[in-house]
N, C-alpha and C positions, 0 to 999 in steps of 0.2 A: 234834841237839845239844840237852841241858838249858839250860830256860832259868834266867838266871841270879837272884839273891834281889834284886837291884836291881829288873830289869825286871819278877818278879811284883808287887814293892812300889808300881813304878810305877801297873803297870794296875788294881791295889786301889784306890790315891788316885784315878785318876782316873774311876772308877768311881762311886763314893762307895757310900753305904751299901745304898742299895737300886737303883742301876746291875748292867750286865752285864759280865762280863767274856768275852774269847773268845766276841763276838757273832754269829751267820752271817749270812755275805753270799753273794753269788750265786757259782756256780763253784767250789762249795766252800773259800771264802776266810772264814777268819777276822778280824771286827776286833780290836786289846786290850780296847776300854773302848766303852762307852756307858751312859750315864747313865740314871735312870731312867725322865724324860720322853720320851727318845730324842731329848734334844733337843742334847747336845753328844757327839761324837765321835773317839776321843785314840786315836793308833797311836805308839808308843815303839819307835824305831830306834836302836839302840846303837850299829850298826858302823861310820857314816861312811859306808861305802860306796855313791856315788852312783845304782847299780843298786839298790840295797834302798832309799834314801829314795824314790827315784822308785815303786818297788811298793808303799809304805806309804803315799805320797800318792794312788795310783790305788785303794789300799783304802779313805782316806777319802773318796773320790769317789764308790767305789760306797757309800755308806754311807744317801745322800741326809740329813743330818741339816743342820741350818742353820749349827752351830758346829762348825767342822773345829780340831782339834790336832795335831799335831807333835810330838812332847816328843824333845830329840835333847840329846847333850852340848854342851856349850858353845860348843865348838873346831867342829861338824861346823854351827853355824848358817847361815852363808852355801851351803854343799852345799845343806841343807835348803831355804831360800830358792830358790836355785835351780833343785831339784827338784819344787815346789808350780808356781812356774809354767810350767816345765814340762810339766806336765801339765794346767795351768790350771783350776787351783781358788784359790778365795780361803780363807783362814783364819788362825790362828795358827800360832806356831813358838815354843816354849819350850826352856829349858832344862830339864834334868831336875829340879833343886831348884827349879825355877818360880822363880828370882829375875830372872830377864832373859826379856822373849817381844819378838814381833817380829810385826807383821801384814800378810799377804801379800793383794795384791789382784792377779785374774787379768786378764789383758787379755783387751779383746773382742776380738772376731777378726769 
């Protein structure tokens, strides 16, 4: 499936000017975005679907980077929340116009 003019605008922004986009991870898994430092890391999930946020948290997990992002629609926040610990990573959770985020911290186990 084409991705859509939203989500490459996404991973542009959060990229920024001399970040990566469509970074590699182990397993032949792509991240959206990392930054230049390699120091923040942003996977943009569009569908809501609880099965894909949870693979885009397990992306930013392998990602090893310090600042974990989420960028998800508005409506799909609590999935998202949900899905992060879940998988048990801490990080952010935005919305896609970054006016609202939300920061998620993993419990120890």
């Amino acid at each position: 499936m084409a991705e859509s003019e939203s989500h490459k605008k996404a991973k542009h922004k959060a990229a920024g000017k001399k970040g990566q986009i469509e970074a590699p991870l182990t397993r032949n898994r792509r991240l959206d975005a990392l930054t230049a430092g390699g120091v923040r890391a942003t996977e943009i999930e569009r569908s809501g679907n609880p099965a894909m946020l949870e693979k885009a948290a397990r992306r930013l997990r392998a990602s090893h980077a310090p600042q974990k992002t989420l960028k998800v629609p508005h409506g799909d926040m609590d999935a998202a929340e949900a899905a992060m610990r879940g998988v048990g990573i801490s990080g952010k959770i935005e919305n896609l116009s970054g006016t609202k985020s939300r920061k998620v911290r993993a419990t120890k186990k």
